[in-house]
N, C-alpha and C positions, 0 to 999 in steps of 0.2 A: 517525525521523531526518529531517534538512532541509536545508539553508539556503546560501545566496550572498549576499555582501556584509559590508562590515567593520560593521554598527552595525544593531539591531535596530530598527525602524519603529515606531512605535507600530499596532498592528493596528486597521482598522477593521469594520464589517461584511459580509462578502461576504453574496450573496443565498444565501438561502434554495431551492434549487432542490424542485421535488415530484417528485413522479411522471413517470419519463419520457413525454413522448407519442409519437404513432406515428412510427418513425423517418421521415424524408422527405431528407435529406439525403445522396447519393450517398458510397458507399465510397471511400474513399482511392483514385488512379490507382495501380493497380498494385498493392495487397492483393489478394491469393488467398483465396477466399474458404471458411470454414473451415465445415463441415459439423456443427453440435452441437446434439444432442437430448439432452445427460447432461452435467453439468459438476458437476462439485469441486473446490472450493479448499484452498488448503492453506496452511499459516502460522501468525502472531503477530496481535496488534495490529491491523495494517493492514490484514490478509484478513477481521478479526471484524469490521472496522468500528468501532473505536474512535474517537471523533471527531464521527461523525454520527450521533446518536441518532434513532431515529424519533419522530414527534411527541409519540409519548403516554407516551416515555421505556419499552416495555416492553425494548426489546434495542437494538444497533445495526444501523446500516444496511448503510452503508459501500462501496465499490465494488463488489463483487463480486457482493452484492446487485441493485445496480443496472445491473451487466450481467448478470444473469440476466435483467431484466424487459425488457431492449432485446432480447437472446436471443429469449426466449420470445414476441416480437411477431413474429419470424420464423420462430422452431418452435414454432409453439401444443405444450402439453404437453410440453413440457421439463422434464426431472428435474436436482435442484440439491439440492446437500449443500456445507454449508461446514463442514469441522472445526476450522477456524482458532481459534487461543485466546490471547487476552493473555499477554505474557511469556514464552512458548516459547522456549528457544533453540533451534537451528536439531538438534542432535542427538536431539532432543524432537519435535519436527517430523517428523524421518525414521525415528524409532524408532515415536509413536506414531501417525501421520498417512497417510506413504505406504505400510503394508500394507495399511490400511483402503481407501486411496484403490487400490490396485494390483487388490484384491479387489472393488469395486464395477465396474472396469474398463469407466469412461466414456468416451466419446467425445473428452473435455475434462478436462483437471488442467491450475490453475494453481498454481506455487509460489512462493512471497516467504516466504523466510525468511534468518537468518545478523544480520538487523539488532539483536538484541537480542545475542550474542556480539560484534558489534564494539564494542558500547561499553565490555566491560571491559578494559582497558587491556595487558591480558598476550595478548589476544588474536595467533594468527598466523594472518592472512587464507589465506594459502598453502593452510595444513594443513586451514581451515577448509572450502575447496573440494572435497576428497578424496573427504568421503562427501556431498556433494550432489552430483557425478557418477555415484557409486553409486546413488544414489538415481534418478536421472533412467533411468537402465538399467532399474531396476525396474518403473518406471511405463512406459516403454516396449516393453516386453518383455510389460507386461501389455494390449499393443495400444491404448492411450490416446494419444491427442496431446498434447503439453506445455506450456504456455505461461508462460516463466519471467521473472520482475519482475529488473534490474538496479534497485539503489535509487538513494537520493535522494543529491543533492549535500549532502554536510549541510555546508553555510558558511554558512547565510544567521545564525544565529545562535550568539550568541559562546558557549564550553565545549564546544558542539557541536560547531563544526567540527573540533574536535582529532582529531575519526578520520577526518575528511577523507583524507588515506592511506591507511589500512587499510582505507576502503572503497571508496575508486580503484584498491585493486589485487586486491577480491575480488569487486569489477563486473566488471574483466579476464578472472576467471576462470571469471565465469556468461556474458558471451560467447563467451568460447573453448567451455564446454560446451552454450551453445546451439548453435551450427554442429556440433559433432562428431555432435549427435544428432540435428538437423534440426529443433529446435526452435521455437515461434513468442519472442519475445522484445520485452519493454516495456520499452525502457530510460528509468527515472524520472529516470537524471541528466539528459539531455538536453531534457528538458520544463522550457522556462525562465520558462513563465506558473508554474511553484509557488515561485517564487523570491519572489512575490508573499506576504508575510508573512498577508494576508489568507486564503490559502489552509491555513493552518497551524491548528492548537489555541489555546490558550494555554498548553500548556505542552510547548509547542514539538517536538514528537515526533511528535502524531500528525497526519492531516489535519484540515481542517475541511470541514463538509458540503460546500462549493463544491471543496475538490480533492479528495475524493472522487469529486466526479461528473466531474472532468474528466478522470480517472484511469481511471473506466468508460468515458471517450467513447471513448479513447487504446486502449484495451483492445482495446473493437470497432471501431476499426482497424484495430488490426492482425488482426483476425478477419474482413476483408472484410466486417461487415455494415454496412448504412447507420443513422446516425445522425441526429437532429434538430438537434445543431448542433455546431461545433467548437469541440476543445478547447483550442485555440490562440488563442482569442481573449481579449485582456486584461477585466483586470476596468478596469470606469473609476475614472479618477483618485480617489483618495482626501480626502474635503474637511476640511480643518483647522478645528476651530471657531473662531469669533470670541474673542479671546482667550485662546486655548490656549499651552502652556510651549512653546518654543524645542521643537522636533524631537529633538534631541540628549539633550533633559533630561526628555523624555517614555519614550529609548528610555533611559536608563538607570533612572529608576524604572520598569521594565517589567522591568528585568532583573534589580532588586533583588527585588522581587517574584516573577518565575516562582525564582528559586534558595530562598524562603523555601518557597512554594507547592507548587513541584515538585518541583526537584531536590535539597535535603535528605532530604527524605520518600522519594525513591528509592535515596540513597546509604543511609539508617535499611535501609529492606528490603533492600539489597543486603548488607551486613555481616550481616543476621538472616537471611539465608539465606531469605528471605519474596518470592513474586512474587504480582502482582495478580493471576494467573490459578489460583492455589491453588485445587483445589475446582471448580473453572469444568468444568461441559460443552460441546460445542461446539454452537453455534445450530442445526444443522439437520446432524444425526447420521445421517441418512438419504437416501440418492438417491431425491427423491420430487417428484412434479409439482409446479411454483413454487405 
């Protein structure tokens, strides 16, 4: 999910970030800082790392990943499990994700999910909240800390933004259930560097390696640990080639293009009752040192 602004940008290349180094840049003033030698994520898409492949294309990267490796430069020996899996919906998630995760009973669970239920149109954000507060019980009950994703602003790009409401009022309600539980909480609306179209896929859903990693910085943040750099910080201005089409008629063959590319192909799966995550295990099924 994404986006702010009425008309899509033509995308240029964000860097390439590697391997984090050792962090050196002081904790946010005023993060508490959060104690974890065990972490699990939990989710869709976003927690697998859909977006940033690693270089040799064998799996994804993706944030969560890469706050393990910032983690682990402060708890040598950190145990990490991701069971996140493309196309989950969020009842999928809590059905097959947080017993698993309630019974490995880490230190650390992160959960981001509900984003693939709001884009079908019958959706009711409300009802959608219900059992991901049940959820959040569980995992707390199973003496875990919680740290739960509000998502993205999706305006920046046009079809998208139409659930722009439905997912303003089911962010409301992963706030109101972080405070009830004492949750740590990432809110993705309010991070206005991903509004940056750069930061995105090409087909406009998922991140790109560069908001991934800004995603990770944002994370250990709010996890009190220090990082090597912020993730507030813009990308530079974007250079237009020497004779390139008007801006306007760049973003709209960009957008005739991702509807042929993308979002056909997912309306097809959606009607065939087909999701990209059919068959998928999840990367790292085990709470096991990084």
């Amino acid at each position: 999910m994404v986006e702010s602004g009425s008309t899509a940008a033509p995308p240029a290349t964000a860097p390439q970030a590697g391997p984090a180094p050792a962090p050196s840049r002081p904790a946010a003033a005023g993060a508490r800082p959060v104690a974890v030698q065990s972490l699990v994520a939990l989710g869709d898409s976003f927690t697998e790392g859909v977006g940033d492949p690693w270089p040799d294309g064998s799996a994804c990267r993706g944030w969560a990943d890469r706050l393990a490796e910032i983690l682990a430069v402060q708890s040598p020996g950190l145990r990490y499990a991701n069971l996140a899996i493309r196309g989950k919906m969020l009842a999928q998630v809590l059905d097959e994700q947080v017993p698993a995760a309630a019974a490995m009973r880490p230190d650390l669970v992160t959960i981001a999910a509900g984003g693939n239920d709001l884009l079908r149109p019958r959706i009711d954000p409300d009802l959608l909240a219900e059992p991901f507060n049940d959820a959040i019980e569980q995992l707390t009950a199973a003496g875990s800390r919680v740290l739960i994703f509000a998502g993205f602003n999706p305006s920046l790009f046009p079809l998208i933004r139409m659930i722009r409401g439905r997912a303003a009022i089911f962010n409301a309600h992963l706030r109101a259930i972080a405070r009830k539980h004492d949750c740590l909480l990432v809110d993705l609306w309010t991070m206005r560097v991903l509004s940056d179209p750069r930061m995105w896929s090409e087909d406009r859903l998922h991140l790109s390696p560069e908001g991934h990693r800004r995603v990770a910085l944002r994370t250990a943040e709010e996890l009190g640990v220090p990082v090597e750099s912020s993730w507030r910080e813009p990308l530079p201005p974007a250079q237009r080639a020497a004779g390139a089409v008007p801006p306007w008629l760049a973003a709209r063959r960009l957008d005739i293009q991702w509807v042929r590319d993308y979002a056909a192909p997912w309306v097809r799966r959606r009607l065939a009752g087909v999701s990209t995550g059919d068959g998928m295990e999840p990367k790292r099924p085990d709470l096991i040192p990084l």
